[in-house]
Backbone as JSON Lines, residues from 0, in Angstrom:
{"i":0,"aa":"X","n":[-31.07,-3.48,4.33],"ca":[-31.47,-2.64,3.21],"c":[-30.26,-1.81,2.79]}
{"i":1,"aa":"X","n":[-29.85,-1.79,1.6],"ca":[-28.71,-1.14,0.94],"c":[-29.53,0.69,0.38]}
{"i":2,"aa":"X","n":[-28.64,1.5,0.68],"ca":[-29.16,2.99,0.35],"c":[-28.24,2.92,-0.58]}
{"i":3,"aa":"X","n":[-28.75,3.45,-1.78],"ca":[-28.04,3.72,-2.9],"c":[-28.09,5.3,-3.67]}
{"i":4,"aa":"X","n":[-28.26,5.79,-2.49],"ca":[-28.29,7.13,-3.09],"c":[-26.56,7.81,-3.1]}
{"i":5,"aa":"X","n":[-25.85,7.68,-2.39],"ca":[-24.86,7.41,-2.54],"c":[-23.78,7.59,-4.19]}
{"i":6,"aa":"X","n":[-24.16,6.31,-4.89],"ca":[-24.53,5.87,-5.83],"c":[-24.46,6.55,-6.92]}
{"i":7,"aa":"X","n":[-25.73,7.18,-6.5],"ca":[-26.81,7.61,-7.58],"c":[-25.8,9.15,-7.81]}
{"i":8,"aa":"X","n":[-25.7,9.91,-6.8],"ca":[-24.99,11.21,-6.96],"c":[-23.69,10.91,-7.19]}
{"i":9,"aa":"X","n":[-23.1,9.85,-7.44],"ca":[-21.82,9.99,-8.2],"c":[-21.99,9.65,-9.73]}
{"i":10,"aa":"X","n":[-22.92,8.92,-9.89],"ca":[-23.47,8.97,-11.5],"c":[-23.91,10.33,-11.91]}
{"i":11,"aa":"X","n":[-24.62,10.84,-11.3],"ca":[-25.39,12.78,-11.66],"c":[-24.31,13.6,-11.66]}
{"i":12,"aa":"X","n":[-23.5,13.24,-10.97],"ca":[-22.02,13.84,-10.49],"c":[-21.06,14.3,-11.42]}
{"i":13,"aa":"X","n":[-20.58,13.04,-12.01],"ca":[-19.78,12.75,-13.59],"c":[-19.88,13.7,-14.68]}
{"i":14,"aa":"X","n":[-18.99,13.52,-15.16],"ca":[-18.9,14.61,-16.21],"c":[-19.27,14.41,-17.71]}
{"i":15,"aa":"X","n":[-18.02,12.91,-17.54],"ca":[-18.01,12.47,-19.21],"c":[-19.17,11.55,-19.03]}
{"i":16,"aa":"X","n":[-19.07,10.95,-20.04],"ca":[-20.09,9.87,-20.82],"c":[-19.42,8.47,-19.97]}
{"i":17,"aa":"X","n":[-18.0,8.35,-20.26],"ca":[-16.84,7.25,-19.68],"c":[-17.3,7.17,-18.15]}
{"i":18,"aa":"X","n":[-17.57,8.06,-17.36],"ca":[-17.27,8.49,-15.87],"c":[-18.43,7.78,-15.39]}
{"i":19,"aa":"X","n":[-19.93,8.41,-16.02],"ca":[-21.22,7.79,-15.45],"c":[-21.63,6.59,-16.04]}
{"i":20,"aa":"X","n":[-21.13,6.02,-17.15],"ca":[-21.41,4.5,-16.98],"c":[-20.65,3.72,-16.03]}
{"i":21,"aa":"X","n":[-19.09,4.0,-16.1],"ca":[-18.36,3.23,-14.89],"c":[-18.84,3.35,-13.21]}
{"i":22,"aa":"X","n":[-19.61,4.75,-13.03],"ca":[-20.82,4.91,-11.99],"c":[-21.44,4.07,-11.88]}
{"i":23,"aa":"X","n":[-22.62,4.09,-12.46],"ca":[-24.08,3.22,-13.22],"c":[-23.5,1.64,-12.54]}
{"i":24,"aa":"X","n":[-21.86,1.23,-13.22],"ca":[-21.84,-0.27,-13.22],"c":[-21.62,-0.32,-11.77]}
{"i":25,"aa":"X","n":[-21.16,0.74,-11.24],"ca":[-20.66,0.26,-9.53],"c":[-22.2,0.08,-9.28]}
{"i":26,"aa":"X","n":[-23.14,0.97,-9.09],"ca":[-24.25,1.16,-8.65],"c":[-24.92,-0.39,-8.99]}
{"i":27,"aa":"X","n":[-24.85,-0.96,-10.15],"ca":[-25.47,-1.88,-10.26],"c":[-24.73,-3.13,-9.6]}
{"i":28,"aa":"X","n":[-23.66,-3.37,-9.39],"ca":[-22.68,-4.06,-8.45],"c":[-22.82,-4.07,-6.8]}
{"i":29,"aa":"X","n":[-23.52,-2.84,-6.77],"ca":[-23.01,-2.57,-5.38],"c":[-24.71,-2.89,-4.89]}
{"i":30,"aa":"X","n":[-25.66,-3.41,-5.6],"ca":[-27.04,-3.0,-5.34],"c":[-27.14,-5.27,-4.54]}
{"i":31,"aa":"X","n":[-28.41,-5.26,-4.19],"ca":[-29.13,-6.57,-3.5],"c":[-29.67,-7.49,-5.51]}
{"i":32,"aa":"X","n":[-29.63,-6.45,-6.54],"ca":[-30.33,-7.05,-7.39],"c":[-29.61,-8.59,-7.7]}
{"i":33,"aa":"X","n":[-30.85,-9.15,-8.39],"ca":[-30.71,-10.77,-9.18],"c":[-29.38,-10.82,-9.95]}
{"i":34,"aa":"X","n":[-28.61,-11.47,-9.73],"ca":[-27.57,-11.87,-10.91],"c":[-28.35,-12.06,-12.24]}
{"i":35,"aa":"X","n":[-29.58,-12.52,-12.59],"ca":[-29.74,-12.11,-13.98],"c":[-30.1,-10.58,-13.86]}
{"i":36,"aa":"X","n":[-30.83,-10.24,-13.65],"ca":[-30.98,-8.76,-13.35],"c":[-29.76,-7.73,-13.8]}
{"i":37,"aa":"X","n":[-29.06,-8.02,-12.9],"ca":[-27.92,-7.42,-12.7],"c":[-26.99,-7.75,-14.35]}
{"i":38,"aa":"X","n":[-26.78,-8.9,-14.67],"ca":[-25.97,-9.07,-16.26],"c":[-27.32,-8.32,-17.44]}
{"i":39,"aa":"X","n":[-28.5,-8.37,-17.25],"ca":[-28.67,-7.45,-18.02],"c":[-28.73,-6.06,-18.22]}
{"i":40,"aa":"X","n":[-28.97,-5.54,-16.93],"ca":[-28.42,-3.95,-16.79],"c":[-27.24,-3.46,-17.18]}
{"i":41,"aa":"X","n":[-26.19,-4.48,-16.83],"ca":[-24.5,-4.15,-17.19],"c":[-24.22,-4.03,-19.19]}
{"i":42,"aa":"X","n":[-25.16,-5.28,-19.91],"ca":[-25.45,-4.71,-21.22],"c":[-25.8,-4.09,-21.69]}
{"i":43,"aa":"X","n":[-27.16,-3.03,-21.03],"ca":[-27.78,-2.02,-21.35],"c":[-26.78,-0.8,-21.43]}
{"i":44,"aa":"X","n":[-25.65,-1.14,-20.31],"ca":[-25.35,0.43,-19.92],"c":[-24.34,1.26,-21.09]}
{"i":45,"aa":"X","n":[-23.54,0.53,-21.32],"ca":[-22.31,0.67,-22.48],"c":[-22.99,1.54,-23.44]}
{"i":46,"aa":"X","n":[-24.64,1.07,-23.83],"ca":[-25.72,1.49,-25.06],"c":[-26.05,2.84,-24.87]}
{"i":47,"aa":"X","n":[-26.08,3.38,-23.42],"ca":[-26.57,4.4,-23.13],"c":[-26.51,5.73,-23.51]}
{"i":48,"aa":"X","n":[-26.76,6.91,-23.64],"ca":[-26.06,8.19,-23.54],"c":[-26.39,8.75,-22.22]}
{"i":49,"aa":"X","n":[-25.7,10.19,-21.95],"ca":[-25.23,10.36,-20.68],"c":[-26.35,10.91,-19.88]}
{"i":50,"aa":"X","n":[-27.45,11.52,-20.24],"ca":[-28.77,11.55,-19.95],"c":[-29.85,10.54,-19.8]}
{"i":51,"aa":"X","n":[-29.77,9.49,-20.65],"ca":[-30.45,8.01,-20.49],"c":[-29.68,7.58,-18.91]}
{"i":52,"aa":"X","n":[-27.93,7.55,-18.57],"ca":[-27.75,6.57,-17.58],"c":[-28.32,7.48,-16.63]}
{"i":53,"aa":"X","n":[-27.88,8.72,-16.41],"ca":[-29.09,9.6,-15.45],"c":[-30.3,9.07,-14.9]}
{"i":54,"aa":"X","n":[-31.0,9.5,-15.99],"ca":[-32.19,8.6,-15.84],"c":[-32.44,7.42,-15.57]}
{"i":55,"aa":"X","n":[-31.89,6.21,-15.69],"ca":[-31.69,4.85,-15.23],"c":[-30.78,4.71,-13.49]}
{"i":56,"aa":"X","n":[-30.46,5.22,-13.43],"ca":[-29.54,5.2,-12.02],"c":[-31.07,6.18,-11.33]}
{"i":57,"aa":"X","n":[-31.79,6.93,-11.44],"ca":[-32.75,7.37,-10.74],"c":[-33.78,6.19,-10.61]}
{"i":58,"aa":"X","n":[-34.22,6.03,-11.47],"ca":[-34.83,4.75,-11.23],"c":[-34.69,3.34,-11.05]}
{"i":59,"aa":"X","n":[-33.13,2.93,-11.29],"ca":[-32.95,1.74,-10.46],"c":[-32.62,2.31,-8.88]}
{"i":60,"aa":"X","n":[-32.47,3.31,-8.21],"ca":[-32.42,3.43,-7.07],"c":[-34.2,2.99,-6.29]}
{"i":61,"aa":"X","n":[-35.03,4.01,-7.03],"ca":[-36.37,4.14,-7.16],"c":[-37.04,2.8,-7.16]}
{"i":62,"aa":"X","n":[-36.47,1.75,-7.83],"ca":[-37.43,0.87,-8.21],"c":[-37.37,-0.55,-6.94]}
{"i":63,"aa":"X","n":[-36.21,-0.45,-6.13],"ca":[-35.84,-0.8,-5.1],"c":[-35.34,-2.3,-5.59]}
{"i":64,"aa":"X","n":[-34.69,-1.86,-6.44],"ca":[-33.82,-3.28,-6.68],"c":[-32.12,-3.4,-6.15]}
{"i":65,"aa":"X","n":[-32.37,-1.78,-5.29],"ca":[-30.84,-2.0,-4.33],"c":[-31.32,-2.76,-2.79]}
{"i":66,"aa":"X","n":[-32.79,-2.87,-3.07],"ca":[-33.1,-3.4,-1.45],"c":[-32.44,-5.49,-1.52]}
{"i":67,"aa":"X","n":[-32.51,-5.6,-0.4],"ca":[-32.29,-7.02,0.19],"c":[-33.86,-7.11,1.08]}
{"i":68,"aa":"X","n":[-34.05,-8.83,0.01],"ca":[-35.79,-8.71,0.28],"c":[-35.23,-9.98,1.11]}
């Protein structure tokens, strides 16, 4: 099982807008998720603003798609 909280507080962490998506993408890199999974999160993120990736890095931790099933 991968803990991604880690992760998650270097995305909440960040300052700029630049800082917590390049977060977000480790987080989604560094997680157990699906290679499709995973290429569509990495498109979403670029779209984001800096309160949306917040919110998305809480709940991809949450939703346990950093686990290994």
């Amino acid at each position: 099982m991968r803990d991604l909280t880690k992760e998650c507080e270097t995305v909440w962490a960040a300052v700029s807008l630049e800082a917590k998506r390049n977060a977000a993408i480790k987080l989604i890199n560094g997680s157990h998720a699906k290679k499709e999974t995973k290429m569509r999160y990495l498109r979403m993120i670029p779209l984001m603003k800096g309160h949306q990736v917040d919110k998305f890095a809480a709940n991809f931790m949450m939703s346990g798609e950093g686990l290994k099933v």
